[in-house]
C-alpha positions as semicolon CSV with decimal commas, in nm:
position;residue;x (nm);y (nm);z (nm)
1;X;-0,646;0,928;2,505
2;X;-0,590;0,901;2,151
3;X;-0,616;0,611;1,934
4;X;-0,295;0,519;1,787
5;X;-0,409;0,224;1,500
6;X;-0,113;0,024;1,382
7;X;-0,255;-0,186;1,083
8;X;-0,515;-0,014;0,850
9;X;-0,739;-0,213;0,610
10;X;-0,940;-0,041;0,315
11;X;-1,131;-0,310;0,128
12;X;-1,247;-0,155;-0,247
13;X;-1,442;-0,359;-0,478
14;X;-1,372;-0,138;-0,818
15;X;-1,687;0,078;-0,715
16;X;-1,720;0,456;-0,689
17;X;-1,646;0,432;-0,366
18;X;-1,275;0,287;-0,395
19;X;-1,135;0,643;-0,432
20;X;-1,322;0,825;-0,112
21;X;-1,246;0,491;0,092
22;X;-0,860;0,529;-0,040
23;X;-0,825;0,872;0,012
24;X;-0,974;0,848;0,355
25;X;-0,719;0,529;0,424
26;X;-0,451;0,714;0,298
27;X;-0,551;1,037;0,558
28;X;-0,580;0,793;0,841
29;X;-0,230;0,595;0,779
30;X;-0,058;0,888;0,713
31;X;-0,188;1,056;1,050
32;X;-0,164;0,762;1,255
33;X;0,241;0,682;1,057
34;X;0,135;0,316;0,994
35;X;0,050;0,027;0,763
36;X;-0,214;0,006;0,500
37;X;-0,335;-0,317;0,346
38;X;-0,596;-0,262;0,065
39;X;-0,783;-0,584;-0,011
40;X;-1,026;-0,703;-0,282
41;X;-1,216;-0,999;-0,233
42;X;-1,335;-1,147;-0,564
43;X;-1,696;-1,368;-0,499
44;X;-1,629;-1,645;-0,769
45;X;-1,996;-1,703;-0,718
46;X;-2,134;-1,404;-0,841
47;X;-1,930;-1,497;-1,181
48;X;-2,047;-1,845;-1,224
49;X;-2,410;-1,661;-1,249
50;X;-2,324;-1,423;-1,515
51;X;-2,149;-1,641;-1,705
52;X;-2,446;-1,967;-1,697
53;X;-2,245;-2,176;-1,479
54;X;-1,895;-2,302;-1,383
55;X;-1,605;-2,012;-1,438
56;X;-1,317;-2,177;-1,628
57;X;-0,958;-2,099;-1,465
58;X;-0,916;-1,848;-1,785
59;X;-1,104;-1,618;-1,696
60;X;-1,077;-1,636;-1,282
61;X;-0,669;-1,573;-1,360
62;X;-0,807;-1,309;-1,610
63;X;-1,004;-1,141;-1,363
64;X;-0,763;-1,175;-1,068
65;X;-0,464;-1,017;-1,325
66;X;-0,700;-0,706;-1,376
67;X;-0,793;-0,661;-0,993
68;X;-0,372;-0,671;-0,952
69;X;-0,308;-0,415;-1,157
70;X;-0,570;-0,209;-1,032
71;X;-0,459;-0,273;-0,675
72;X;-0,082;-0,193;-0,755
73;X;-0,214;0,177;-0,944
74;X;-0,395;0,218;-0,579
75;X;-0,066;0,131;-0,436
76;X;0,133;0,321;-0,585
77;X;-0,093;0,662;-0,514
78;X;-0,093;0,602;-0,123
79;X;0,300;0,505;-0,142
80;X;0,319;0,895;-0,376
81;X;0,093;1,057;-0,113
82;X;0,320;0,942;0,162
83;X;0,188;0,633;0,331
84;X;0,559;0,450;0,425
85;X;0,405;0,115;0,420
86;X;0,108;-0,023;0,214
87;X;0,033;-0,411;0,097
88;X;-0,194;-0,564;-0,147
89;X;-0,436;-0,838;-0,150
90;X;-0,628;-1,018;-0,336
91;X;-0,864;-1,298;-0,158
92;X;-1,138;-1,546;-0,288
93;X;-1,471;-1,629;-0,117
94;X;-1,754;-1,413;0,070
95;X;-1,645;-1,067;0,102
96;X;-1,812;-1,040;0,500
97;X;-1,712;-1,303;0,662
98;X;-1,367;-1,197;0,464
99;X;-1,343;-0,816;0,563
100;X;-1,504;-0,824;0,892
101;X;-1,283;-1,129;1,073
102;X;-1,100;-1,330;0,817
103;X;-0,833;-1,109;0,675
104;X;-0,833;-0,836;1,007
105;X;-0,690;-1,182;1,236
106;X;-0,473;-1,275;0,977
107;X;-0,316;-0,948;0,979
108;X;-0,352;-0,777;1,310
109;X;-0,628;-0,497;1,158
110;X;-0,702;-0,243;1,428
111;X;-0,930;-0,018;1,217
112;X;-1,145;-0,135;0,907
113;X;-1,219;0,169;0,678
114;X;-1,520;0,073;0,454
115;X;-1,753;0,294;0,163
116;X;-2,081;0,354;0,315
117;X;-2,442;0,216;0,097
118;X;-2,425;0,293;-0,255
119;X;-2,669;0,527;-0,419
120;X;-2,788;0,319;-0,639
121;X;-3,081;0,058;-0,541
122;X;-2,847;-0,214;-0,659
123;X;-2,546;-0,043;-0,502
124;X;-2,761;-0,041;-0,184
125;X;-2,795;-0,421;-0,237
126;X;-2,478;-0,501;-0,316
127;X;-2,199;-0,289;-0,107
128;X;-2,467;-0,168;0,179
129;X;-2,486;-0,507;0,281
130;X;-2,167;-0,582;0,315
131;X;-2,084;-0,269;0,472
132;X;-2,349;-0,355;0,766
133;X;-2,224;-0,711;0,761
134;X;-1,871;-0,562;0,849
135;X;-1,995;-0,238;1,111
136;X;-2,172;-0,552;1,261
137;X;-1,974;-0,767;1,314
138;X;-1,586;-0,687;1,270
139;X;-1,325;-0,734;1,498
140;X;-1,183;-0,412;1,557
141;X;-1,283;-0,081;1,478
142;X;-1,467;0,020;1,195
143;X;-1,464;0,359;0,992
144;X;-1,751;0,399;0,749
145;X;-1,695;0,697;0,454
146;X;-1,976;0,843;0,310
147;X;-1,973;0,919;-0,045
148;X;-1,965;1,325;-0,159
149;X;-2,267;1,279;-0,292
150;X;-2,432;1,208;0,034
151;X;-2,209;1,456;0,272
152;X;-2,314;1,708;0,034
153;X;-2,707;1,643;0,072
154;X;-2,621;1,631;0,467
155;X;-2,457;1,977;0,483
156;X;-2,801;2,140;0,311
């Protein structure tokens, strides 16, 4: 029997991976004709560290007015490749708990499609564990895209 998923989230953090995870979303909606919410959950946290303590409203609004406009340019390329039917979001807090049962309830997600570890040590830090948070413990489905770089070693 073949899996017909209705709602389709691809969560992209700005990374390399954001354009293999899109382009994979984008295959996946348009095969399965459904909707595609792309997400990106800013960690106001991770700011108040770089920046030596509390993040003034300036530059959160700042920060969330960037991610928009690079969420509606990732919009508008799944809309031109022929997704009927894509939303975006942007949420605040803990990207895992977030991705991998927050937003999917909210939204009836069926299938989760996440960027595999990074290649980077700190990429490996940073987006690997999230990615195992969410293969761990999501509430539906979850597809996992490896980047090029890695299919590429596999395939030698």
């Amino acid at each position: 029997m073949d899996q017909q998923y209705k709602n389709i989230l691809a969560p992209v953090d700005g990374s390399k991976a954001t354009d293999p995870v899109l382009d994979k979303a984008i295959e996946v909606a348009k095969l399965n004709d459904t909707h595609l919410d792309i997400l990106n959950v800013l960690e106001v946290n991770q700011f108040s560290d770089t920046y030596g303590g509390a993040v003034s409203g300036d530059v959160i609004y700042k920060l969330s007015e960037d991610v928009q406009t690079r969420l509606a340019e990732l919009k508008k390329k799944a809309l031109d490749a022929g997704v009927k039917s894509v939303d975006i979001h942007v949420r605040f807090g803990n990207p895992k708990p977030v991705i991998a049962r927050e937003f999917p309830a909210d939204h009836d997600t069926q299938l989760i499609i996440i960027g595999s570890t990074g290649l980077t040590a700190v990429e490996r830090l940073m987006i690997g564990s999230v990615t195992n948070y969410v293969s761990r413990s999501a509430i539906c489905d979850v597809l996992i895209v490896k980047p090029a770089e890695l299919a590429k070693l596999n395939k030698k």
